[in-house]
C-alpha positions as CSV (number, residue, x, y, z in Angstrom):
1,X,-11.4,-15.0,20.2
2,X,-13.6,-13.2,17.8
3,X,-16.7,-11.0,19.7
4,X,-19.7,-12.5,18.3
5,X,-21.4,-9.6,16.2
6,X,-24.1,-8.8,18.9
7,X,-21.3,-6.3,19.7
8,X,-22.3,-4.2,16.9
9,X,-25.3,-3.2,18.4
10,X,-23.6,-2.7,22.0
11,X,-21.4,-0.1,19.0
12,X,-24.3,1.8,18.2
13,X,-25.9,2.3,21.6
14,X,-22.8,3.5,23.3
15,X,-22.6,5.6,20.0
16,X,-25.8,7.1,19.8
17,X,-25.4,8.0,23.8
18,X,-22.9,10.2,23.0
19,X,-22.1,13.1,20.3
20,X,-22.2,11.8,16.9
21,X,-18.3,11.8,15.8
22,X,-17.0,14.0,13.0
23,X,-15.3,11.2,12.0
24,X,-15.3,7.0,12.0
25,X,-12.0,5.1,11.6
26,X,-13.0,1.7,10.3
27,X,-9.9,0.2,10.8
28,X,-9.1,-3.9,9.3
29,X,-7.1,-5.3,12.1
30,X,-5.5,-4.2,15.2
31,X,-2.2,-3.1,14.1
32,X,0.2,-0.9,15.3
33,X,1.7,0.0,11.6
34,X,-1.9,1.0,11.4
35,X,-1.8,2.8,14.5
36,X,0.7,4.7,13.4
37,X,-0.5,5.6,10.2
38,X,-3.7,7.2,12.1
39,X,-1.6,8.8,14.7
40,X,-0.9,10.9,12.0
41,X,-4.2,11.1,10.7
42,X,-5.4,12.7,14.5
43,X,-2.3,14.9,14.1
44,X,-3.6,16.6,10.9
45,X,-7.4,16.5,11.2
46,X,-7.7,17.0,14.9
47,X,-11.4,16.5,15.6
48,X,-13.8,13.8,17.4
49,X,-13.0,10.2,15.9
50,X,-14.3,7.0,17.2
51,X,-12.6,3.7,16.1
52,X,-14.5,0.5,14.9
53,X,-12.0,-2.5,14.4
54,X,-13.3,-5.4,12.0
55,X,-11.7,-7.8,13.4
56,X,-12.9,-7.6,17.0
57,X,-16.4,-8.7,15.6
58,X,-17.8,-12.0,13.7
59,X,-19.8,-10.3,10.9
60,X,-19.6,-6.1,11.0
61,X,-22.1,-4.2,9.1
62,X,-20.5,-1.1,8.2
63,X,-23.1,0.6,6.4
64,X,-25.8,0.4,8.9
65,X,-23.2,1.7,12.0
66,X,-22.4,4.8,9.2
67,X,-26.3,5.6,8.9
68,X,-27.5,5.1,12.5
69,X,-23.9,6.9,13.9
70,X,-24.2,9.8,11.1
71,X,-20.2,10.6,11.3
72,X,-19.2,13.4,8.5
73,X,-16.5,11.4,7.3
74,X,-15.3,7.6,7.3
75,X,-11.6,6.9,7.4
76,X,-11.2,3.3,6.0
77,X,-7.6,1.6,7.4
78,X,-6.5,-1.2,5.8
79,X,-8.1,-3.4,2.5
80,X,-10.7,-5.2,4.8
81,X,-12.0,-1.7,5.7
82,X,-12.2,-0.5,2.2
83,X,-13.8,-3.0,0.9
84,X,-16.3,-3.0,4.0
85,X,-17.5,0.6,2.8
86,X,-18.5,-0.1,-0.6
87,X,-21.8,0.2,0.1
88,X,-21.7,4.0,1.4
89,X,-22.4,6.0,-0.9
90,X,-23.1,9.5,0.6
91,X,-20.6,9.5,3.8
92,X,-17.2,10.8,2.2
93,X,-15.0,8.0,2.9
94,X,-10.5,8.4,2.7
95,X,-9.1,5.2,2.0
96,X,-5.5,4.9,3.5
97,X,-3.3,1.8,4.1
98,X,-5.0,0.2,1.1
99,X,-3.8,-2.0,-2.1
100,X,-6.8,-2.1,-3.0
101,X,-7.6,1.4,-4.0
102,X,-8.8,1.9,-7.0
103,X,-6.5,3.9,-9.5
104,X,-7.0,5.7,-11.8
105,X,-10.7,5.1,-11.8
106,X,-12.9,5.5,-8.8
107,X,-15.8,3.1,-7.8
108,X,-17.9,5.8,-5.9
109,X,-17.6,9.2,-6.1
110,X,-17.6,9.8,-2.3
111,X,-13.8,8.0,-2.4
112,X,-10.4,9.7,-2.4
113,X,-7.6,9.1,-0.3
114,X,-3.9,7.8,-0.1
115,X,-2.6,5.1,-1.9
116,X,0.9,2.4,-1.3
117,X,2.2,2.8,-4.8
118,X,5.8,4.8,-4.8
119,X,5.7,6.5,-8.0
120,X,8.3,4.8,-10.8
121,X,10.6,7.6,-11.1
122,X,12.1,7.0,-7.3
123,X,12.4,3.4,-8.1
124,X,14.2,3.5,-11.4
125,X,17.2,5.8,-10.6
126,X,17.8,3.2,-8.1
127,X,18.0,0.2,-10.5
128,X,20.1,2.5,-12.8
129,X,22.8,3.3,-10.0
130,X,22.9,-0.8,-9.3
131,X,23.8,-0.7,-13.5
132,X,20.6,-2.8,-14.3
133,X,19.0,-2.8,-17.2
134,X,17.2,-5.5,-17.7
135,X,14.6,-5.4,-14.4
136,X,11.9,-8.3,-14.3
137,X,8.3,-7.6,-12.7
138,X,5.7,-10.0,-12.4
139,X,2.3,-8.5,-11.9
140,X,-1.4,-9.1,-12.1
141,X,-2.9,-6.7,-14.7
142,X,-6.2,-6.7,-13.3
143,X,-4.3,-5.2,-10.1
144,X,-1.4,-3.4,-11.1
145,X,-1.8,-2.7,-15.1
146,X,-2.1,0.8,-14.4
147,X,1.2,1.5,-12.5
148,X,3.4,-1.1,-14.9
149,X,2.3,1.3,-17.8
150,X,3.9,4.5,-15.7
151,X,6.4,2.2,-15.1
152,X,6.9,1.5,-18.7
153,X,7.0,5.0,-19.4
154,X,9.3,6.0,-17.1
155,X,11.7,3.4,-18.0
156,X,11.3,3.7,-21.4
157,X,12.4,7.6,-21.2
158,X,15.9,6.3,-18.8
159,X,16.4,3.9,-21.4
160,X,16.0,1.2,-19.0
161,X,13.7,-2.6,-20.3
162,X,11.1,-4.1,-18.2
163,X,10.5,-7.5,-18.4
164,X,7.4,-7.9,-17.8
165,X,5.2,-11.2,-17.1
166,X,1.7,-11.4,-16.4
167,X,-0.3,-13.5,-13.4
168,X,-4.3,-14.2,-12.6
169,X,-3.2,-16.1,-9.9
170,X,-0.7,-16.6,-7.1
171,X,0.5,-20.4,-8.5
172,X,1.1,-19.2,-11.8
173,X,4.1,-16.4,-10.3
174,X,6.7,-19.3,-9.9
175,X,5.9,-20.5,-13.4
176,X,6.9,-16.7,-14.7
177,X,9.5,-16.6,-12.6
178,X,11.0,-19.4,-14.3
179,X,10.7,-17.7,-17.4
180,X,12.7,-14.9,-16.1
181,X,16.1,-16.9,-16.2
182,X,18.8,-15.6,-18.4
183,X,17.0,-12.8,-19.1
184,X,16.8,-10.0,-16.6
185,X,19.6,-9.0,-14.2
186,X,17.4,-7.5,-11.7
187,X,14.0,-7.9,-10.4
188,X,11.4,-5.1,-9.1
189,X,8.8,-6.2,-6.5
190,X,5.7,-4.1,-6.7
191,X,2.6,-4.3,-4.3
192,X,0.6,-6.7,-6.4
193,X,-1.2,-9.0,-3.7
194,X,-1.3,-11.6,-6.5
195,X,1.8,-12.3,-7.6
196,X,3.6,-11.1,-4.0
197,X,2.6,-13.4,-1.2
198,X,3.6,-15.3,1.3
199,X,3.4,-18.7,-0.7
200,X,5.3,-16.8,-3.1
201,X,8.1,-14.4,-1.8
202,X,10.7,-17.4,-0.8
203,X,10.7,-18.3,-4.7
204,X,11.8,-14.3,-5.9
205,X,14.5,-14.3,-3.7
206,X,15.8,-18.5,-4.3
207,X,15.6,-17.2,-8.2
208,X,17.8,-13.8,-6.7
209,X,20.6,-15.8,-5.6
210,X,20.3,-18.5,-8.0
211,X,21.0,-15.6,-11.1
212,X,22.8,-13.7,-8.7
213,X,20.8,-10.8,-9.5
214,X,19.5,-7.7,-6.9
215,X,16.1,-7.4,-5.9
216,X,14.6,-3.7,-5.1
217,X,11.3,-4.3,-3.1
218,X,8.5,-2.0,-1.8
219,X,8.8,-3.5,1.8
220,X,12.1,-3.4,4.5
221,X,10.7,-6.6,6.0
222,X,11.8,-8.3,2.6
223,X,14.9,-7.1,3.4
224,X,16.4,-10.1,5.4
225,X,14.6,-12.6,3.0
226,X,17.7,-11.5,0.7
227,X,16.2,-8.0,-1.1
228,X,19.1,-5.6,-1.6
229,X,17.2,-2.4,-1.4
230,X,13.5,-1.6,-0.1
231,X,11.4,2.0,-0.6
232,X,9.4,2.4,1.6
233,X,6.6,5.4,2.9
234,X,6.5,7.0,6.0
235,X,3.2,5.7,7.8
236,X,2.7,8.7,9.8
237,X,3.1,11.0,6.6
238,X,0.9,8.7,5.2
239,X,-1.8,9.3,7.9
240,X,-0.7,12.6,7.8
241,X,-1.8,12.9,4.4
242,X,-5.0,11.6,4.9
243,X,-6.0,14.0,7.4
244,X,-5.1,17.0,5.3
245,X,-7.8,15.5,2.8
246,X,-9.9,14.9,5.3
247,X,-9.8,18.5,7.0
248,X,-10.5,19.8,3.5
249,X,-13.1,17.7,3.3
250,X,-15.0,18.4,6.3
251,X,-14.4,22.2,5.4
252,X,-16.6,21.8,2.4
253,X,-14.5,20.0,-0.4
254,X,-15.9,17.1,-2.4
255,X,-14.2,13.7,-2.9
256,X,-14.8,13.6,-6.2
257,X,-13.0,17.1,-6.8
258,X,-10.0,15.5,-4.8
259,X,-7.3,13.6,-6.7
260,X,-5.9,10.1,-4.9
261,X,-2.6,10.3,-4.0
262,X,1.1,8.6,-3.6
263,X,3.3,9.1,-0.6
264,X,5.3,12.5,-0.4
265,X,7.7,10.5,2.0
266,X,10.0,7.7,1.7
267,X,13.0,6.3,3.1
268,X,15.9,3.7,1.3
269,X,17.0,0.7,3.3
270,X,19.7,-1.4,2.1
271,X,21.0,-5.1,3.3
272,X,24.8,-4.6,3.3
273,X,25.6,-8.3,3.4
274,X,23.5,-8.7,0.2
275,X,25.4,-6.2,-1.3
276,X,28.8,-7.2,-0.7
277,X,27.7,-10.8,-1.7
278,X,26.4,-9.3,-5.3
279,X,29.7,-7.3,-5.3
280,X,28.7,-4.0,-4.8
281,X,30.5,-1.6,-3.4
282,X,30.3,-0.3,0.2
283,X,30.7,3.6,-1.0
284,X,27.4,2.8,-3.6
285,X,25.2,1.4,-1.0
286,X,25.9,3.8,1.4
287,X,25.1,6.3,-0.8
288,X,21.5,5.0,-1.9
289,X,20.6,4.6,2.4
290,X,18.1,7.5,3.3
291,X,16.5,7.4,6.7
């Protein structure tokens, strides 16, 4: 049951009792992929942190908790977080767990931090040892323009064609799905929270079997929904990474003057079954599986 938001205040009493912290992890949910994440943050950037969770309260006003706690630095956790500190604008705030960051222009200069997007270039050798040529995306421009154009480059230099269809909306994905047919022999999921859902994932991998094509996904829970291989980042090198911009942060750097950035560690999952039901060879997917 939600905490009615009188729990806010009960927040900044207990905080102002004590020593302001160096730094406030807003945090979306209670999560432990998120608790890992900033397990790695505390392991880099080992100073005074105290943890507000939005979800434990009804209606959490971020902004006033920032000015009446005075923390150096805001660590944001998650998209709900994020967006919950858009209206900071002096507090240096590091995004991490977030889709929502935004790339390549920033909405405040006090915001840096670690985005979920793999860069192209470890995807694409992938498709390219699967012999696919033809890879499908579907994507919401609006959300993911920017990293379908590195993707375009990238693919265009391997000599490798993206498909690529265009959603404003999750009910218009099955739609360009459908449009897909006959004309790619692979399909790419990206983090677009538009066109990937939870309404939507069960059609991507129906059309998957139906073409009998592989799918390469950003997420190893999509994995046993029938994806053949999934990249995915290390969450404590992810937090990790946050707390090495933080520590530079809180020794003086600004925000602005640091670059957002893209996981420096990833590990390759494969589903073997899906494999050997596309016909791949045992030796090929064994050799793509980095843990």
């Amino acid at each position: 049951m939600r905490k009615s938001c009188f729990l806010i205040l009960a927040f900044l009493l207990l905080a102002g009792s004590a020593a302001a912290s160096e730094v406030l992890v807003v945090q979306s949910v209670r999560s432990p992929l998120y608790d890992e994440a900033i397990r790695g943050f505390r392991s880099a950037c080992p100073v005074e942190t105290r943890t507000l969770v939005l979800s434990d309260y009804a209606d959490a006003d971020v902004a006033r908790v920032v000015r009446e706690e005075r923390p150096r630095l805001v660590l944001a956790v998650g998209d709900g977080a994020l967006a919950a500190t858009r209206k900071i604008r002096r507090t240096p705030v590091v995004a991490l767990m977030a889709l929502g960051i935004p790339h390549p222009d920033r909405y405040s200069d006090n915001l840096t931090g670690v985005d979920l997007f793999v860069e192209p270039e470890h995807y694409l050798p992938l498709f390219q040892k699967l012999k696919a040529k033809r890879i499908g995306i579907i994507h919401d421009p609006a959300r993911t323009g920017w990293y379908v154009k590195l993707a375009r480059a990238e693919a265009q230099r391997l000599g490798i064609e993206l498909v690529v269809r265009e959603v404003h909306g999750p009910r218009h994905t099955i739609r360009q799905l459908n449009s897909l047919k006959g004309k790619v022999d692979s399909l790419w999921l990206i983090p677009d929270t538009t066109a990937v859902t939870m309404e939507t994932l069960e059609a991507y991998f129906l059309f998957s079997q139906g073409e009998s094509i592989p799918v390469i996904s950003f997420s190893a829970a999509h994995l046993k929904l029938g994806a053949i291989i999934a990249l995915e980042s290390d969450r404590n090198d992810l937090g990790r990474q946050a707390g090495e911009m933080a520590r530079q942060i809180l020794q003086g750097a600004e925000p602005a003057d640091l670059a957002f950035v893209s996981p420096r560690k990833l590990s390759i999952k494969t589903n073997n079954a899906v494999a050997r039901r596309l016909e791949y060879s045992d030796d090929l997917i064994r050799s793509l599986s980095i843990r």
